[in-house]
DSSP file (Angstrom, degrees, kcal/mol; ACC not computed):
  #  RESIDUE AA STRUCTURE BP1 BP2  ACC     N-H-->O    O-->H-N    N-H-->O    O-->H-N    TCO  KAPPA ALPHA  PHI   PSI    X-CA   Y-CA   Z-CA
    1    1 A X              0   0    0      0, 0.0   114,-0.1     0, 0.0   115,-0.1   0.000 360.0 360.0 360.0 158.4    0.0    0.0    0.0
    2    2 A X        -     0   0    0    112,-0.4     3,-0.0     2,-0.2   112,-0.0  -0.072 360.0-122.0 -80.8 159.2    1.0    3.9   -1.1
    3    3 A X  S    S+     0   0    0      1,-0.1     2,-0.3   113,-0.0    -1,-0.1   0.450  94.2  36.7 -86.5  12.6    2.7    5.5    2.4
    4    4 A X  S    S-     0   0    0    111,-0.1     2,-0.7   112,-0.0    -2,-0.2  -0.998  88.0-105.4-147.6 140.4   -0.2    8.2    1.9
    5    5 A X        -     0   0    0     -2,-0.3   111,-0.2   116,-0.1     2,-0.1  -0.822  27.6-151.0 -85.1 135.1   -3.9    8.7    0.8
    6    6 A X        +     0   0    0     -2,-0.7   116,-1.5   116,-0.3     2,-0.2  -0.578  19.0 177.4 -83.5 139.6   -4.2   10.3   -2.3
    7    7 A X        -     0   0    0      1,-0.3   114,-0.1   114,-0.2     9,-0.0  -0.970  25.2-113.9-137.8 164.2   -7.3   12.2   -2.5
    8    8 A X        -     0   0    0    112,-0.4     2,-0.3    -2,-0.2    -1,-0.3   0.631  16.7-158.4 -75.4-124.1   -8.4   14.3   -5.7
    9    9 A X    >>  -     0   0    0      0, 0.0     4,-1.5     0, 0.0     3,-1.0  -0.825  48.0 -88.1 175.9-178.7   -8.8   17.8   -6.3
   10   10 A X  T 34 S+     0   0    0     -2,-0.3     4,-0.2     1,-0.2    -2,-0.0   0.618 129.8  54.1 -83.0 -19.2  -11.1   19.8   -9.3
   11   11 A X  T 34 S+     0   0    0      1,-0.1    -1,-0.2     2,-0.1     4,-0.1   0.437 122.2  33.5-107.9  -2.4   -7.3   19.4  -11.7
   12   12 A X  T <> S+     0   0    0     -3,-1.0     4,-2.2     2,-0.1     5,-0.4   0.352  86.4  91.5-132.7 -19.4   -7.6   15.8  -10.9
   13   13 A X  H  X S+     0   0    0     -4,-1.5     4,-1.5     1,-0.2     5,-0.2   0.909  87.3  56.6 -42.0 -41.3  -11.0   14.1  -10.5
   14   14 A X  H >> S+     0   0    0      2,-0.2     4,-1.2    -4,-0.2     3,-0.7   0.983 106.6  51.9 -86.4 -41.0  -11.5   13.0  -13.9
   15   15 A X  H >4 S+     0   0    0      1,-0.2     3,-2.2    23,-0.2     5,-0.3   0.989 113.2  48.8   6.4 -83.5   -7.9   10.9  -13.6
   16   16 A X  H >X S+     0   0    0     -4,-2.2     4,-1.4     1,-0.3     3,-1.4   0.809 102.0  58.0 -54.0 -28.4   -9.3    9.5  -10.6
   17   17 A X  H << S+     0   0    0     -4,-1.5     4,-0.4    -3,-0.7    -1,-0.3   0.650 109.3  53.4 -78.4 -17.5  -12.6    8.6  -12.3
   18   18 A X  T << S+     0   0    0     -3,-2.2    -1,-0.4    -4,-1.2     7,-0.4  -0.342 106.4  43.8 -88.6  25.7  -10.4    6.7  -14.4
   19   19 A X  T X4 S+     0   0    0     -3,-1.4     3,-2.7     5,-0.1    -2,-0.2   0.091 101.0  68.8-116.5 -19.5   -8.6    4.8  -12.0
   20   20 A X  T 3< S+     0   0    0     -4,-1.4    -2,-0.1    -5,-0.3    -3,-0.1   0.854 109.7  40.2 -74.5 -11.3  -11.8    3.9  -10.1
   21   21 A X  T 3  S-     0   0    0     -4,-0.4    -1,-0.3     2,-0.2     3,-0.1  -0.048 123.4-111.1-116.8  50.1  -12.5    1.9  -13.3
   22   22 A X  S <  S+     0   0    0     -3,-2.7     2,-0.5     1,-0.2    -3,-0.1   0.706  74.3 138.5  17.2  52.7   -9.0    0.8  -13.6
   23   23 A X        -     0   0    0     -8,-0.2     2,-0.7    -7,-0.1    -2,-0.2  -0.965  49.9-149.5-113.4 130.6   -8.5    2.7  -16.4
   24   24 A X        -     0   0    0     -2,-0.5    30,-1.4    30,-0.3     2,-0.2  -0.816  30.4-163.8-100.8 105.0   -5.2    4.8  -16.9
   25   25 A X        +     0   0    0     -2,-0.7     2,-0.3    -7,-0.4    28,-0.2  -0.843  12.5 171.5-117.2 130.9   -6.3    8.4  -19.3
   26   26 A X        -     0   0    0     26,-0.5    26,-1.9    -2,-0.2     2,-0.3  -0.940  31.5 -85.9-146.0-178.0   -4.5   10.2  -20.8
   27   27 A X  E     -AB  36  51A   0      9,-1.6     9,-4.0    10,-1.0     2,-0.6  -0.504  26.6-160.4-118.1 150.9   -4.7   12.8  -22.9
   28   28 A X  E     -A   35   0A   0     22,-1.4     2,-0.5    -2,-0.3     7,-0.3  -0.752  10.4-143.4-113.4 116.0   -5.0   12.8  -26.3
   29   29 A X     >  -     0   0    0      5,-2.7     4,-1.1    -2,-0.6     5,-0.3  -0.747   5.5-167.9 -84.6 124.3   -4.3   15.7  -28.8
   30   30 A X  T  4 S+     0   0    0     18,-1.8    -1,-0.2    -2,-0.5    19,-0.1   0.648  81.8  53.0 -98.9  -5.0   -6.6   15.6  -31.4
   31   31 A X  T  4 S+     0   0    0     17,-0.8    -1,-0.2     1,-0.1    18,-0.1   0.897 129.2  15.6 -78.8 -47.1   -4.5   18.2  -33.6
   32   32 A X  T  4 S-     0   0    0      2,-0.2    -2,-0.2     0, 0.0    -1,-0.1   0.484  97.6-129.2-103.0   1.4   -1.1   16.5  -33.6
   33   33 A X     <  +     0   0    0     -4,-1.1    -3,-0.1     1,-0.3     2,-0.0   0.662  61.4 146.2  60.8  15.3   -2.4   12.4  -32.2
   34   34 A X        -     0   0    0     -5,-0.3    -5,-2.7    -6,-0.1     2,-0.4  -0.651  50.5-134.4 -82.5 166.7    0.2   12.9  -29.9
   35   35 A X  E     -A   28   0A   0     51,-0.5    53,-0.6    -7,-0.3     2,-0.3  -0.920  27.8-149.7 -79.2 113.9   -0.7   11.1  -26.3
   36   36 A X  E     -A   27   0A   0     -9,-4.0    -9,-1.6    -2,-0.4    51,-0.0  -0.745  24.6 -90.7-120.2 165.1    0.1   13.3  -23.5
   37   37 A X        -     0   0    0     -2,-0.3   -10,-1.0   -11,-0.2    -1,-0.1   0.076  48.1-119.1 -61.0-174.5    1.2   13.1  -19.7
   38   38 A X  S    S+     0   0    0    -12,-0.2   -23,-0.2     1,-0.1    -1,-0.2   0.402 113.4  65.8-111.9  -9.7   -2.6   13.0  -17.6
   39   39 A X  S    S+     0   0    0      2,-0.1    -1,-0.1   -12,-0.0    -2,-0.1   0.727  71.7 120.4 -94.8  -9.9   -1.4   16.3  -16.0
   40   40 A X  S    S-     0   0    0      2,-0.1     3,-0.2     1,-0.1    -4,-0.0   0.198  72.6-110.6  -7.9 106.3   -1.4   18.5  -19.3
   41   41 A X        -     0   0    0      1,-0.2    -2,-0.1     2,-0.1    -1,-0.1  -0.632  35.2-176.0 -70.7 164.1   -3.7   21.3  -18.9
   42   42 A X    >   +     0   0    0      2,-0.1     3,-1.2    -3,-0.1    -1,-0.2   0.485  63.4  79.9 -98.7 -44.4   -6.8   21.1  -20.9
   43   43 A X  G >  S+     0   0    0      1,-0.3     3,-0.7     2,-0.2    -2,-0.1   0.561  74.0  63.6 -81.6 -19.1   -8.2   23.9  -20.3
   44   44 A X  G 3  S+     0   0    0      1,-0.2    -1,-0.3     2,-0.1    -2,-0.1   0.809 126.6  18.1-104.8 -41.7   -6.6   26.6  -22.4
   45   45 A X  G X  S+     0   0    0     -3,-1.2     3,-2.7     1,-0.1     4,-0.5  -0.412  70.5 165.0-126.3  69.1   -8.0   24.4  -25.6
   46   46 A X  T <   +     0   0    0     -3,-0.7     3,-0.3     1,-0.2    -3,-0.1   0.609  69.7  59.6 -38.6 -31.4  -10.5   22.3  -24.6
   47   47 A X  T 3  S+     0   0    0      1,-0.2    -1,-0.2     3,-0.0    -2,-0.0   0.660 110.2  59.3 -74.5 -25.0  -12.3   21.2  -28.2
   48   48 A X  S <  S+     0   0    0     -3,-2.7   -18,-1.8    -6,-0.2   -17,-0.8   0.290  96.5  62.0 -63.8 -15.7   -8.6   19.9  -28.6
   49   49 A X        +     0   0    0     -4,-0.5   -19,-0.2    -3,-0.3   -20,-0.1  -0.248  52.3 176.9 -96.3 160.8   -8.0   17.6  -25.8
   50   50 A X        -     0   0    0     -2,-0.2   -22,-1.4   -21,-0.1   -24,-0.1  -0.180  29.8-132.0-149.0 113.9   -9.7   14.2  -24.9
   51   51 A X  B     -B   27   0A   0    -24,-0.2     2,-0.3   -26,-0.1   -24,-0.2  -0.238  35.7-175.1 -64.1 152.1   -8.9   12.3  -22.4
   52   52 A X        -     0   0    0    -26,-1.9   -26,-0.5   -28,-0.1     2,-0.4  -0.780  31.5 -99.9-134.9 174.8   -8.5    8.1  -23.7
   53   53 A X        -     0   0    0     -2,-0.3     2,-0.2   -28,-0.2   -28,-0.2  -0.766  37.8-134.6 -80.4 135.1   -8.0    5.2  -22.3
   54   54 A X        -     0   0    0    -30,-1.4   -30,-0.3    -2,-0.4   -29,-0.0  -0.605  19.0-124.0 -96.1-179.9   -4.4    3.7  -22.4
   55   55 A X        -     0   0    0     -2,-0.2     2,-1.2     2,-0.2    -1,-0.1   0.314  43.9-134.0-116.3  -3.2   -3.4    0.6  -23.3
   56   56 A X        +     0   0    0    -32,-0.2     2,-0.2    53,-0.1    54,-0.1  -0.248  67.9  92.7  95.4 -54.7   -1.5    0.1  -19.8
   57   57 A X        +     0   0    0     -2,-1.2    28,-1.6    52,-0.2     2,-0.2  -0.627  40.8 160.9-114.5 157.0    1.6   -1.3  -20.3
   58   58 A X  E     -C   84   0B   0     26,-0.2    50,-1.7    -2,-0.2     2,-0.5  -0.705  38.4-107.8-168.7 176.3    5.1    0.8  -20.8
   59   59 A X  E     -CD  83 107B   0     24,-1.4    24,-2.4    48,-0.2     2,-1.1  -0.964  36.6 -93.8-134.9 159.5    8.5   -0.3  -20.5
   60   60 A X  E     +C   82   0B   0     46,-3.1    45,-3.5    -2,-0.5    46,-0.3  -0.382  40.0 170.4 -70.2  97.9   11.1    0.6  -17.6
   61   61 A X  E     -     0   0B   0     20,-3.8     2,-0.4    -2,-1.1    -1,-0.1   0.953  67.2  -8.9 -67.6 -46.7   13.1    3.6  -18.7
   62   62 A X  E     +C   81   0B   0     19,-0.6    19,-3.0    42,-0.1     2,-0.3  -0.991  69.1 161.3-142.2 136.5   15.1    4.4  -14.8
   63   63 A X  E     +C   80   0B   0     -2,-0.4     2,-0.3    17,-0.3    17,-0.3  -0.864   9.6 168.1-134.7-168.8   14.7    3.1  -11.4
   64   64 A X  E     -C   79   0B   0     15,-1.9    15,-1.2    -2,-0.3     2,-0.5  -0.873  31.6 -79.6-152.8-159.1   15.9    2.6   -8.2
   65   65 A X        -     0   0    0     -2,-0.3    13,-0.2    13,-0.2     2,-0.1  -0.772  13.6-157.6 -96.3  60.4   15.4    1.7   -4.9
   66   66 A X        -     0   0    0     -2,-0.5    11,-2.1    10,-0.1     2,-0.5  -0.306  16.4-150.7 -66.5 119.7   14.0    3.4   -1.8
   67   67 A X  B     -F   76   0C   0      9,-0.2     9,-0.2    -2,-0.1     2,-0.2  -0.759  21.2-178.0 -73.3 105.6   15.3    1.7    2.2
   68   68 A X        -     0   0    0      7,-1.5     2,-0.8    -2,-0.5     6,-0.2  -0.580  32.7-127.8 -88.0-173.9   12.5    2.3    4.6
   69   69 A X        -     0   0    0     -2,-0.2     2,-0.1     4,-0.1     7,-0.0  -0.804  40.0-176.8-131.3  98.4   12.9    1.3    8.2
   70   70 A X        -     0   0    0     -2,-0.8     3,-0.4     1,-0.0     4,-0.1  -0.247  44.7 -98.7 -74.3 178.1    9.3   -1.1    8.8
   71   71 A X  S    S+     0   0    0      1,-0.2     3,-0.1     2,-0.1    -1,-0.0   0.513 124.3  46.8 -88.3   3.5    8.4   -2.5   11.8
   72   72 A X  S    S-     0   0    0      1,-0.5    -1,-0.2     0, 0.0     2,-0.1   0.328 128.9 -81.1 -77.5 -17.1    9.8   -5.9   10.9
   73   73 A X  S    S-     0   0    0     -3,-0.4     2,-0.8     0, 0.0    -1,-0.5  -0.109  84.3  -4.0  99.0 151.6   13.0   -4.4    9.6
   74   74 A X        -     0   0    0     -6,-0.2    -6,-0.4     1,-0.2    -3,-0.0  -0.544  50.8-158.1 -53.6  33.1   13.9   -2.8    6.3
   75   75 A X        -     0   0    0     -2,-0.8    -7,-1.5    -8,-0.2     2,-0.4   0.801   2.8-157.0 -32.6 152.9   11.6   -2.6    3.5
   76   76 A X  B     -F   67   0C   0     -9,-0.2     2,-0.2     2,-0.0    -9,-0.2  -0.971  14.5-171.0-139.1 120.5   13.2   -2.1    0.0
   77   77 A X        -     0   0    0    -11,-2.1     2,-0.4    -2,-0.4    18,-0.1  -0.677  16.2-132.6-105.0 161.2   10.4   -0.5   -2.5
   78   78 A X        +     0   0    0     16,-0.5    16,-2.4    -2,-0.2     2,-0.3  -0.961  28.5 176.0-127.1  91.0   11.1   -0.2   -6.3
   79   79 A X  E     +CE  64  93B   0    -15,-1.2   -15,-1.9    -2,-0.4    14,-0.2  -0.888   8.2 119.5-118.0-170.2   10.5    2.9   -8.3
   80   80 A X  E     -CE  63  92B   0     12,-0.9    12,-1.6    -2,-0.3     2,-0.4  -0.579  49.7 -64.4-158.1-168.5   10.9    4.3  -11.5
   81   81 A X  E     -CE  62  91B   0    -19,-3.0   -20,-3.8    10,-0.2     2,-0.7  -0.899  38.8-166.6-136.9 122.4   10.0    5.7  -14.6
   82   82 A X  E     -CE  60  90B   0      8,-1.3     8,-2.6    -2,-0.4     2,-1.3  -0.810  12.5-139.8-112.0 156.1    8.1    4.0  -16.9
   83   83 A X  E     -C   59   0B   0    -24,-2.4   -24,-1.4    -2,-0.7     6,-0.2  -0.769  18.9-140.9 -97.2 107.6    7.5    4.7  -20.3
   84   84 A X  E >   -C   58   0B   0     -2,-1.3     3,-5.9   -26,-0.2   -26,-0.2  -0.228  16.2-116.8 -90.8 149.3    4.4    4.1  -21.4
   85   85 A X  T 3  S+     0   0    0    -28,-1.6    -1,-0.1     1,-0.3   -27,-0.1   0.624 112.3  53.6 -46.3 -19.8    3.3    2.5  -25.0
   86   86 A X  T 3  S-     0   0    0      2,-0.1   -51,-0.5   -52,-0.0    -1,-0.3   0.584 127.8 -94.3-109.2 -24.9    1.4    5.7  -26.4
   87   87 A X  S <  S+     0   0    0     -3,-5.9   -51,-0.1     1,-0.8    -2,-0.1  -0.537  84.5 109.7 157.7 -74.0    4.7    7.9  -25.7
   88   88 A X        -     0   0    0    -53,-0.6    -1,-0.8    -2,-0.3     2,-0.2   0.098  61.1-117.1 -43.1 179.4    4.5    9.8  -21.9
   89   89 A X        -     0   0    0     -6,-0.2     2,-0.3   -31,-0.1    -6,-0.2  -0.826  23.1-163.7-107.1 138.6    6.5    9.1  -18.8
   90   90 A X  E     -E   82   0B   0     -8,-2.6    -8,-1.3    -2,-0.2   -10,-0.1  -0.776   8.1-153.2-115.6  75.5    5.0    7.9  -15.8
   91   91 A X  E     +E   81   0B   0     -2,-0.3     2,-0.3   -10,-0.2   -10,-0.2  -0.222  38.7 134.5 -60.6 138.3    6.7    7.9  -12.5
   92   92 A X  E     -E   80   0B   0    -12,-1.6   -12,-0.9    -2,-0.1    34,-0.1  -0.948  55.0 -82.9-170.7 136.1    5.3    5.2  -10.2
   93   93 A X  E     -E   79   0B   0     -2,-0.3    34,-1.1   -14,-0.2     2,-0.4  -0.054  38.2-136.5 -23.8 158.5    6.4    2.2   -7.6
   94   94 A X  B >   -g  127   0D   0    -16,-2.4     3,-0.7    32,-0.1   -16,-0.5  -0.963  24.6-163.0-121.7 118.0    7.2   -0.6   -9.2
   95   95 A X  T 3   +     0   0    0     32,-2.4    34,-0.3    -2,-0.4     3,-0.1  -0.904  67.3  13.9 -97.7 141.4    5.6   -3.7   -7.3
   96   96 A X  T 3  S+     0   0    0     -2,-0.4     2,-0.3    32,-0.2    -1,-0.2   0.313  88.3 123.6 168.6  34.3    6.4   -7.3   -7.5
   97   97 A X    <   -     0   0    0     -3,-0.7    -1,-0.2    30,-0.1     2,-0.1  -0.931  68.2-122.7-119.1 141.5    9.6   -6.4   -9.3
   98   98 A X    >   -     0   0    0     -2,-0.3     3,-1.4     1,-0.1    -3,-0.0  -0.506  23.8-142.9 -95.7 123.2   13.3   -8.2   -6.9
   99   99 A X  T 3  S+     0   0    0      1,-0.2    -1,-0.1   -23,-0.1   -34,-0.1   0.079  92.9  73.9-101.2  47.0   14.8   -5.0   -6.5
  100  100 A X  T 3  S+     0   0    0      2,-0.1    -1,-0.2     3,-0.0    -2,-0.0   0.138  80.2  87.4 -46.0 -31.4   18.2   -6.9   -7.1
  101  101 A X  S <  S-     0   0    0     -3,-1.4     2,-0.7     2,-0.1    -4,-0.0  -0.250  89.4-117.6 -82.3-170.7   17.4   -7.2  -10.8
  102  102 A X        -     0   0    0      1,-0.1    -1,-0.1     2,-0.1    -2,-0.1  -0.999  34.4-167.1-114.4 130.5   18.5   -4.3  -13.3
  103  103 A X    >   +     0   0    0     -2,-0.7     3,-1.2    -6,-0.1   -43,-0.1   0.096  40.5 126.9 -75.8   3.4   14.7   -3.2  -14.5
  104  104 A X  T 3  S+     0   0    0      1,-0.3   -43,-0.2   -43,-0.1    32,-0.1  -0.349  79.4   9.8-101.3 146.0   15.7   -1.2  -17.3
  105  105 A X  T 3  S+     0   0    0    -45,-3.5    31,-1.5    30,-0.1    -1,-0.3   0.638  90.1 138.1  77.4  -4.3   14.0   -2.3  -20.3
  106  106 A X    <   -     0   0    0     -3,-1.2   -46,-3.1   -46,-0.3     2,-0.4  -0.409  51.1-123.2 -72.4 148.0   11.6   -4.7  -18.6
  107  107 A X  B     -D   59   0B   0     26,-0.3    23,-1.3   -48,-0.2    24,-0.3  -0.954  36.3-176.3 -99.2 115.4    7.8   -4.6  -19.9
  108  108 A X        -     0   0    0    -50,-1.7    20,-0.2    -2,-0.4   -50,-0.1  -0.624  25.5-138.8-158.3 131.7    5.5   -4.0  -17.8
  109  109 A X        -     0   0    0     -2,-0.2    19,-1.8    18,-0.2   -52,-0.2   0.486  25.7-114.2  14.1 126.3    1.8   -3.6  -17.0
  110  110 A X  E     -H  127   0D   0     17,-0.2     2,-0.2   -54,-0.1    18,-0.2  -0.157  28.6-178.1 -48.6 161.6   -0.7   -0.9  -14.7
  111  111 A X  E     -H  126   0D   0     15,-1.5    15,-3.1    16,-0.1     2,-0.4  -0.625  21.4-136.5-134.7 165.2   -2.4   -2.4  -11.7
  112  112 A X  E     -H  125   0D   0     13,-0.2    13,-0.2    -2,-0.2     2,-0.2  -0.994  25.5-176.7-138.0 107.4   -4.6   -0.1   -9.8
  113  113 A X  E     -H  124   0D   0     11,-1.6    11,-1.3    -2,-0.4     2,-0.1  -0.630  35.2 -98.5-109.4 170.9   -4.4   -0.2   -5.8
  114  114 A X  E     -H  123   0D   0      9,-0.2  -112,-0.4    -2,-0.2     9,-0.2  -0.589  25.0-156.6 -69.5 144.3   -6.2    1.5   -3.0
  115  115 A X  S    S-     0   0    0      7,-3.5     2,-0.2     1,-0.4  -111,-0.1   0.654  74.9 -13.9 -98.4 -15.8   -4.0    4.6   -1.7
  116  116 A X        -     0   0    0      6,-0.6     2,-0.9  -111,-0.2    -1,-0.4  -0.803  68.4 -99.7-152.7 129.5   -5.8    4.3    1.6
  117  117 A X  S    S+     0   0    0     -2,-0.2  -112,-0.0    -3,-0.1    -3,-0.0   0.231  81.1 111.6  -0.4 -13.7   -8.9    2.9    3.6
  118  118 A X  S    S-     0   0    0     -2,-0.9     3,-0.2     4,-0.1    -2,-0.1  -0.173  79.2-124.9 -69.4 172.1  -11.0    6.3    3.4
  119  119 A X  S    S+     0   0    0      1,-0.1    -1,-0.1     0, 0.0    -2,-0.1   0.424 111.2  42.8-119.1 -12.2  -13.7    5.9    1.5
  120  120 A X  S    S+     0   0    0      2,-0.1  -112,-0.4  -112,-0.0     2,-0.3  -0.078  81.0 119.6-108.6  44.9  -12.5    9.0   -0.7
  121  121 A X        -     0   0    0     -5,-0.2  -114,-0.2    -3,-0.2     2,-0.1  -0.816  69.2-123.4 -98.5 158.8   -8.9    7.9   -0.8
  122  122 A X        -     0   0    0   -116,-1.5    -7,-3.5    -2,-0.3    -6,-0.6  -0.183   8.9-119.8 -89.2 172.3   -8.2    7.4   -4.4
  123  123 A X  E     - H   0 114D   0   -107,-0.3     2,-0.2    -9,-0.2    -9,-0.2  -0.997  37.7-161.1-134.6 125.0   -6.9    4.1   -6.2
  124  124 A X  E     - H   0 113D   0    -11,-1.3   -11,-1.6    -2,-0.5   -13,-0.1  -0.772  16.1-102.9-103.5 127.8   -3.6    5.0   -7.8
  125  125 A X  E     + H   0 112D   0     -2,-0.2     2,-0.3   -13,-0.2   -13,-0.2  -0.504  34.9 178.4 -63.2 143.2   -1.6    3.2  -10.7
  126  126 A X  E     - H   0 111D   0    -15,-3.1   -15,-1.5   -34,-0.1     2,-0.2  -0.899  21.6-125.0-119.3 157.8    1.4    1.1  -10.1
  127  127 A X  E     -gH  94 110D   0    -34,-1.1   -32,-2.4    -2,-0.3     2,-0.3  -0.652  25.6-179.0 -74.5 147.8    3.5   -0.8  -12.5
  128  128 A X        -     0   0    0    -19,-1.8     2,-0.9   -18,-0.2   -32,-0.2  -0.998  34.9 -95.1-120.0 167.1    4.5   -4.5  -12.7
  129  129 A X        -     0   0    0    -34,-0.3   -21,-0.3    -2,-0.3     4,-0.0  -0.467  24.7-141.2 -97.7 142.0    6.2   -6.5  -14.4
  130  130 A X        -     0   0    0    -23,-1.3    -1,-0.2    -2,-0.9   -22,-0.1   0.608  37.1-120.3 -56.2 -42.0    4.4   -8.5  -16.9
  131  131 A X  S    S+     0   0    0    -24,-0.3    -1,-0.2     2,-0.2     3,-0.1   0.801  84.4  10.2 124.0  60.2    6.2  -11.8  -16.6
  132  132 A X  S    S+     0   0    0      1,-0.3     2,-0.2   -25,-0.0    -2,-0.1   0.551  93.6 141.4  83.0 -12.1    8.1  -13.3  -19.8
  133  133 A X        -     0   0    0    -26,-0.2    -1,-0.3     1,-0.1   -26,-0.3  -0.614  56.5 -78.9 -88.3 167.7    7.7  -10.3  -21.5
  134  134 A X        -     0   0    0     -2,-0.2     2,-0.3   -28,-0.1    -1,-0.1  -0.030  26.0-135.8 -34.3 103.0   10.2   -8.7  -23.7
  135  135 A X        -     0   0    0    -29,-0.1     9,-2.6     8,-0.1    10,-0.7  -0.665  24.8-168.2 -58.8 131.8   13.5   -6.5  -22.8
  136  136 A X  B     -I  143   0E   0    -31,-1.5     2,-0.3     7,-0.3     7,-0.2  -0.789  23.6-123.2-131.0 155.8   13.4   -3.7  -25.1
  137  137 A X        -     0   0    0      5,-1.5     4,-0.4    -2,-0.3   -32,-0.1  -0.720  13.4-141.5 -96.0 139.1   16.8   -1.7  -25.1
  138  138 A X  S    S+     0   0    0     -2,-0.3    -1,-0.1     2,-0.2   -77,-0.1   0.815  92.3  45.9-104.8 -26.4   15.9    1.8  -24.1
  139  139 A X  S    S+     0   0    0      1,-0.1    -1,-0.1     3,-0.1    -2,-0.0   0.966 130.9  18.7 -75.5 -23.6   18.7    3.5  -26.8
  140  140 A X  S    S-     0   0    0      2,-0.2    -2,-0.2     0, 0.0    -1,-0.1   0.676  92.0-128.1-124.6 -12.6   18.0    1.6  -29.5
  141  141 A X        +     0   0    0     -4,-0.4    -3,-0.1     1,-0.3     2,-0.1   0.475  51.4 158.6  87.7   9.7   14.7    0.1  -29.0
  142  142 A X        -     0   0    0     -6,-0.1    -5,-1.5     1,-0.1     2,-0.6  -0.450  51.0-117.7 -62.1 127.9   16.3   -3.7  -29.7
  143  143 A X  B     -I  136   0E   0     -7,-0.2    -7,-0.3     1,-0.1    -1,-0.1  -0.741  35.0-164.0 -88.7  96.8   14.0   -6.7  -28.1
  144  144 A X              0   0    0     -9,-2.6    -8,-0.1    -2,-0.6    -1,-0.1   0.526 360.0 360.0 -79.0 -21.2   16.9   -8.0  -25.6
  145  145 A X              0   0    0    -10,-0.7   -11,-0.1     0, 0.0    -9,-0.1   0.680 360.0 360.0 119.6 360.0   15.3  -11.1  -25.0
């Protein structure tokens, strides 16, 4: 679980209405196709904009490692930056990934967890990794294997 609840705000609600239906939006320019980060303002051309769905899964550009001190003794958490198929960068935890390995290039997939117990804490994406999927090389874009 996130160390905090996320809750939304009026620049973020529709995000969050998109995570509550595990859905990851981002936004979509309908003048150039590009796909853009999900904090892009909108508002300055609004008829231009649309938020989409994304397709989830992105591949690990950077990571590292954060030491907490739990109450069992140390916790080791994994984040990163992941790049996601449609273009942005995402920074986000990486869950169920041996933070031993080198991630970089790894493919892998949203999941959508609770950020708290409240009943308006929001449910946030994290990455993982897919499992058997593909190393992509992040200069050259080469399927590593």
């Amino acid at each position: 679980m996130p160390l905090f609840p996320v809750r939304h705000d009026s620049d973020s609600a529709a995000f969050f209405e998109g995570t509550a239906r595990d859905q990851f939006l981002l936004v979509h320019d309908r003048s150039t196709n590009e796909f853009l980060d999900p904090t892009t303002d909108t508002s300055i051309e609004p008829d231009r904009y649309e938020l989409v769905p994304a397709s989830g899964v992105g591949t690990v550009i950077s990571w590292s490692v954060v030491h907490l001190r739990g109450d069992d003794g140390p916790i080791r958490n994994v984040v990163g930056i992941v790049e996601l198929e449609e273009g942005p960068w995402w920074w986000t935890e990486i869950t169920g990934a041996d933070p031993d390995d080198d991630l970089t290039g790894v493919a892998v997939s949203v999941v959508f967890v609770p950020s708290g117990t409240g009943e308006k804490d929001e449910r946030i994406p994290q990455f993982q990794p897919t499992g058997g999927g593909p190393r992509v090389s992040v200069a050259t874009g080469e399927v590593l294997g």
